[in-house]
C-alpha positions in Angstrom: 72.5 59.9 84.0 70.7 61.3 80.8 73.2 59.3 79.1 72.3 56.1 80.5 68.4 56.9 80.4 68.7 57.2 76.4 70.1 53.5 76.6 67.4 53.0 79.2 65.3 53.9 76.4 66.3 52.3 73.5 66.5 48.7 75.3 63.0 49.0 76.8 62.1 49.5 73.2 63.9 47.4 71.6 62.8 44.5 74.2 59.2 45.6 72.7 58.3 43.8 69.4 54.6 45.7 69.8 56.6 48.7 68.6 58.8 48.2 66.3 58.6 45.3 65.0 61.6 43.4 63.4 63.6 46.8 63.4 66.6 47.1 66.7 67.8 50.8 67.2 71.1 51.8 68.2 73.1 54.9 69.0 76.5 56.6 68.7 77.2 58.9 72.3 79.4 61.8 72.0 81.2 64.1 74.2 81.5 67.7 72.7 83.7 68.4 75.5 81.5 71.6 75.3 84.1 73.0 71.5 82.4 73.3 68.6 85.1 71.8 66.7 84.6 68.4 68.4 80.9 68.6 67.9 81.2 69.5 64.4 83.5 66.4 64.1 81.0 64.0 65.7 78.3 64.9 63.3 80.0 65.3 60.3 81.2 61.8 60.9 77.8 60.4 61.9 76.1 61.7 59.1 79.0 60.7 56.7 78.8 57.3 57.8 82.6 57.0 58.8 81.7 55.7 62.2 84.0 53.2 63.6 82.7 49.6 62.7 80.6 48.3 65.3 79.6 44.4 66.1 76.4 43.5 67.7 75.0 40.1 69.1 72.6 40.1 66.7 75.8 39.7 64.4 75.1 43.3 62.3 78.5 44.6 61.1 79.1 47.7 59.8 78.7 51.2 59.4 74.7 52.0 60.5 72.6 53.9 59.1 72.4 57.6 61.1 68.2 58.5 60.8 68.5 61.5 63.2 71.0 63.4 65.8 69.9 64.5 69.4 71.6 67.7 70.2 73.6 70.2 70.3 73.3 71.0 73.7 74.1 74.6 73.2 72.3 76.7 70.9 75.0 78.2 68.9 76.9 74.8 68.2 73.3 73.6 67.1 73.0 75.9 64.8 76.4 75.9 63.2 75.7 71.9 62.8 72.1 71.7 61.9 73.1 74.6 58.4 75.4 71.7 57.3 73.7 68.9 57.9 70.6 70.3 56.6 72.0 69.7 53.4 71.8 66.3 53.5 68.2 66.1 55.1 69.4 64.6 58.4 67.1 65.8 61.3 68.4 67.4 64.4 66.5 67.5 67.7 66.8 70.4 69.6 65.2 73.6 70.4 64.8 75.5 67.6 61.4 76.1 66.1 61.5 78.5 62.2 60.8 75.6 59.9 62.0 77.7 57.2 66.1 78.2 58.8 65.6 74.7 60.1 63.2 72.3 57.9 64.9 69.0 59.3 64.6 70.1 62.9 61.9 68.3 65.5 60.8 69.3 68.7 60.0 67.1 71.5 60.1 69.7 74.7 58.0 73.2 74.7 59.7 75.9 72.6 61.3 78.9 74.3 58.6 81.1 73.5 56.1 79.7 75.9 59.0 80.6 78.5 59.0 83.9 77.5 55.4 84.2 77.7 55.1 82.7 81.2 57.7 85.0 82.5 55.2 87.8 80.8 52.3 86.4 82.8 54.3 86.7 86.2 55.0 90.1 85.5 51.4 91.0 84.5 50.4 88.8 87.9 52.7 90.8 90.2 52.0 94.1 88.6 55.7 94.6 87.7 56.1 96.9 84.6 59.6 98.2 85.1 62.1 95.5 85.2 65.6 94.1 84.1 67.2 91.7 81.9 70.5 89.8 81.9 71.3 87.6 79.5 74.0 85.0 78.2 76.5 86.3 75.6 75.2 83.6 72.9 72.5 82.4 70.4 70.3 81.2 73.7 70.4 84.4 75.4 70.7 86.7 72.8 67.3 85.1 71.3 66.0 85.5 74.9 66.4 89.2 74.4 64.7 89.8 71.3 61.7 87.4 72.2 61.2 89.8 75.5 61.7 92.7 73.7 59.3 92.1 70.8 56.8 90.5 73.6 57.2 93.1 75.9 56.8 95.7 73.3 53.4 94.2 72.1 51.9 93.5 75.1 52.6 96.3 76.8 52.8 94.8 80.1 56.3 95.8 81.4 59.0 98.0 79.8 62.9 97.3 80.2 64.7 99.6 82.6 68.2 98.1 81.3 69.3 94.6 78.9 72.5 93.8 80.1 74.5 90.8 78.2 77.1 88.9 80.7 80.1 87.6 79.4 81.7 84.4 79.1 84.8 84.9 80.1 84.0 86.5 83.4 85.6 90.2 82.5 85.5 91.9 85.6 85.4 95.0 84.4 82.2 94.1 82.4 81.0 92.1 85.7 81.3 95.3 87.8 79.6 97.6 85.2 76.6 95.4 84.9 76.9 95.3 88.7 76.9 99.5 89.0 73.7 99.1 86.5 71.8 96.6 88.6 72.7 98.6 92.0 72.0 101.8 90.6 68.6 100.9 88.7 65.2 101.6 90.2 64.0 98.7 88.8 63.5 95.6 91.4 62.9 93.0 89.4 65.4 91.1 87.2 64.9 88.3 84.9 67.9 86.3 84.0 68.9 83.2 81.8 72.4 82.7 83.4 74.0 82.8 86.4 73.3 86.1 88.5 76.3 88.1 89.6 76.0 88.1 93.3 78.7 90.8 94.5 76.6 92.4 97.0 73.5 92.7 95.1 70.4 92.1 97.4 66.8 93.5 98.0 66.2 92.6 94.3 63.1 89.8 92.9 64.9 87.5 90.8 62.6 85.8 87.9 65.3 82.6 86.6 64.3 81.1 82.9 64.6 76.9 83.0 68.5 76.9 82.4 69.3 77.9 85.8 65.8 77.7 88.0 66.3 73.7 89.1 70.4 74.4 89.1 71.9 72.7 92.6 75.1 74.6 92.4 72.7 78.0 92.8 70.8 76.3 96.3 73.7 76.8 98.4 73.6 78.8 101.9 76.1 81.2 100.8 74.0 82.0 97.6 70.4 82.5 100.1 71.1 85.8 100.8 71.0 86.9 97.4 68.5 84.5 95.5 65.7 83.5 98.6 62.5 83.7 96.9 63.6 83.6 93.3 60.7 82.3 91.0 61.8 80.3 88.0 60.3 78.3 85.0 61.4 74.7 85.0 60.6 71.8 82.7 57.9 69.1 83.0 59.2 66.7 85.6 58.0 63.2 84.9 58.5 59.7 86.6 60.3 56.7 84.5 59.1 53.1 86.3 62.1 50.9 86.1 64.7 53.9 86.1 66.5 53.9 89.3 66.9 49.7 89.0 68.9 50.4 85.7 71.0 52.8 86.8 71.6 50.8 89.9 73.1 48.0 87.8 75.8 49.8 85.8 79.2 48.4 86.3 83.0 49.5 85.6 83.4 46.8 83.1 81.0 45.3 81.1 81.7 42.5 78.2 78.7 43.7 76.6 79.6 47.6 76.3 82.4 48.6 74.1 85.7 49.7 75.2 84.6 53.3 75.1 81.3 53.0 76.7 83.3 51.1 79.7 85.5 53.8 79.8 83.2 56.3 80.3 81.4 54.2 82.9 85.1 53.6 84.7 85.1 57.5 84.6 82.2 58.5 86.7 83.3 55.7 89.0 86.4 56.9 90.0 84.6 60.2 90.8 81.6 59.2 92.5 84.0 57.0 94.8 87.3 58.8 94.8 89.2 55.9 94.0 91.5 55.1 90.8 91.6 52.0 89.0 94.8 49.5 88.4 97.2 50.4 86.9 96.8 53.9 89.0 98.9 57.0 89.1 102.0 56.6 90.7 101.4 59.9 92.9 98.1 58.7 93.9 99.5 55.5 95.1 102.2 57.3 96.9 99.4 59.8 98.7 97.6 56.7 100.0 94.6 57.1 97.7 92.6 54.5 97.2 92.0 52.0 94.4 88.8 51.2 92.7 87.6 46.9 93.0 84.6 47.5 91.0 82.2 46.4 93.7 81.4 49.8 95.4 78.1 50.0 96.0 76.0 52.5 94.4 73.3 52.6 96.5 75.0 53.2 99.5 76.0 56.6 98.0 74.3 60.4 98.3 74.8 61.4 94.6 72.7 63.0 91.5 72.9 60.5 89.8 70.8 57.8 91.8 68.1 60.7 92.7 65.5 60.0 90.5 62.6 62.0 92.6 62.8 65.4 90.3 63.5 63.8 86.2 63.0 66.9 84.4 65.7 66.7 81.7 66.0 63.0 81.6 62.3 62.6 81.3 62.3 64.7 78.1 65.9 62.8 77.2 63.8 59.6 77.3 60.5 61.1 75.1 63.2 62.3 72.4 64.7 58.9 71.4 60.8 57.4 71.2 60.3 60.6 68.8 63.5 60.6 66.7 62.9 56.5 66.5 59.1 56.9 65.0 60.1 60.1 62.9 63.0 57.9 61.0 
């Protein structure tokens, strides 16, 4: 859905000659598969200009000139990209704000400082001056930690009663110490930038940063127990006219879209109606599943990606390609 709402993007302004005139944007989609390696790859190839060839109706061919990259999604693969191409002055939108580390960096969404200093406020609003923190094991969380630290320490408002960093690879052994900290702790109130560990850990006021506050997998009855009442820090949420209709009209094969973009399309068709294109598995025909015609009917569905009541990420998605367009 973010995907498609950057295309969403581009063709509403590319079917406006008020703002740009005589100039028609494109864009080249990756999948990181969440690897550095493969983002690394992507970029490198982008900003090299060995992109595939591409052919347009408007009969351009060629290789097109990158003027800007949206993303990493992840912190740490941002920054391992954006010190490489930084060399060759290609911008990078992300998160990041030290123009010094990263001069060809723009911002289009609030930086995580004023997250930091809203999660101050709270504190200072509740009264709450002796608190934890758990944090990802990365460049996001671990630059999480250092703004509440050197916050914390200068306002004055709240001290740390333990900083605990959870790990990726969901040790146990690390799970249950952190757990023995939390349990054993005075403190009542924990902030957290990734997901809580929830073995038996109740009674306690959970204060979630914006990467897991709007999160659907964490509003689930068997999570209630532990995270009812949770307060959390979310991005703006905006409304896109015209949206939902777009979406809506997306098919499993287009002779417009290229064999990839298709395929990607064919993809999240197959899972949003559990069925499998021709020529499908052999074990799936033999288990009865059921093939894919193409003309399921997306509305009829209750999925994500049709929901376009709460556009927090895809609302900023669709501001980023207007700014990356006008800043090239």
């Amino acid at each position: 859905r973010q995907a498609l709402t950057m295309v969403y993007a581009v063709e509403e302004m590319n079917g406006n000659s008020d703002l740009l005139p005589n100039v028609t944007l494109g864009y080249s989609l990756y999948d990181n598969c969440v690897e550095l390696g493969i983002g690394f790859r992507a970029a490198l190839s982008l900003a090299a200009g060995q992109e595939k060839l591409f052919i347009s109706n408007d009969s351009c061919v060629g290789a097109p000139p990158v003027l800007a990259i949206v993303g990493d999604s992840s912190s740490t693969r941002f920054i391992a990209i954006s010190n490489v191409l930084g060399l060759y002055r290609v911008p990078m939108v992300r998160i990041h704000s030290d123009r010094q580390k990263y001069p060809t960096f723009f911002r289009t969404i609030p930086s995580d400082a004023f997250q930091v200093h809203a999660i101050i406020k709270i504190l200072k609003h509740f009264g709450w001056s002796w608190v934890g923190l758990l944090v990802s094991d990365d460049d996001y969380g671990l630059h999480a930690a250092r703004s509440f630290q050197f916050d914390l320490q200068h306002s004055g408002e709240a001290c740390f009663a333990y900083l605990e960093v959870l790990p990726w690879d969901n040790n146990q052994s690390k799970l249950e110490r952190i757990v023995q900290v939390i349990k054993k702790s005075t403190a009542r109130v924990v902030i957290y930038n990734i997901q809580v560990v929830t073995q038996d850990v109740t009674g306690l006021q959970w204060i979630a940063s914006e990467a897991w506050a709007t999160v659907t997998v964490l509003q689930t009855p068997q999570l209630m127990p532990y995270l009812a009442g949770t307060l959390g820090i979310a991005i703006r949420r905006g409304e896109i006219p015209g949206l939902k209709e777009f979406l809506l009209q997306i098919q499993p094969t287009n002779s417009n879209k290229s064999a990839d973009e298709n395929d990607i399309v064919r993809q999240f068709w197959e899972h949003t109606f559990e069925c499998k294109f021709v020529p499908a598995p052999a074990e799936w025909v033999e288990a009865g599943g059921a093939l894919c015609t193409g003309q399921e009917n997306l509305q009829k569905i209750d999925a994500e990606f049709v929901d376009v009541s709460t556009l927090r990420p895809e609302y900023n998605t669709q501001g980023c390609v207007c700014f990356s367009s006008r800043s090239g």
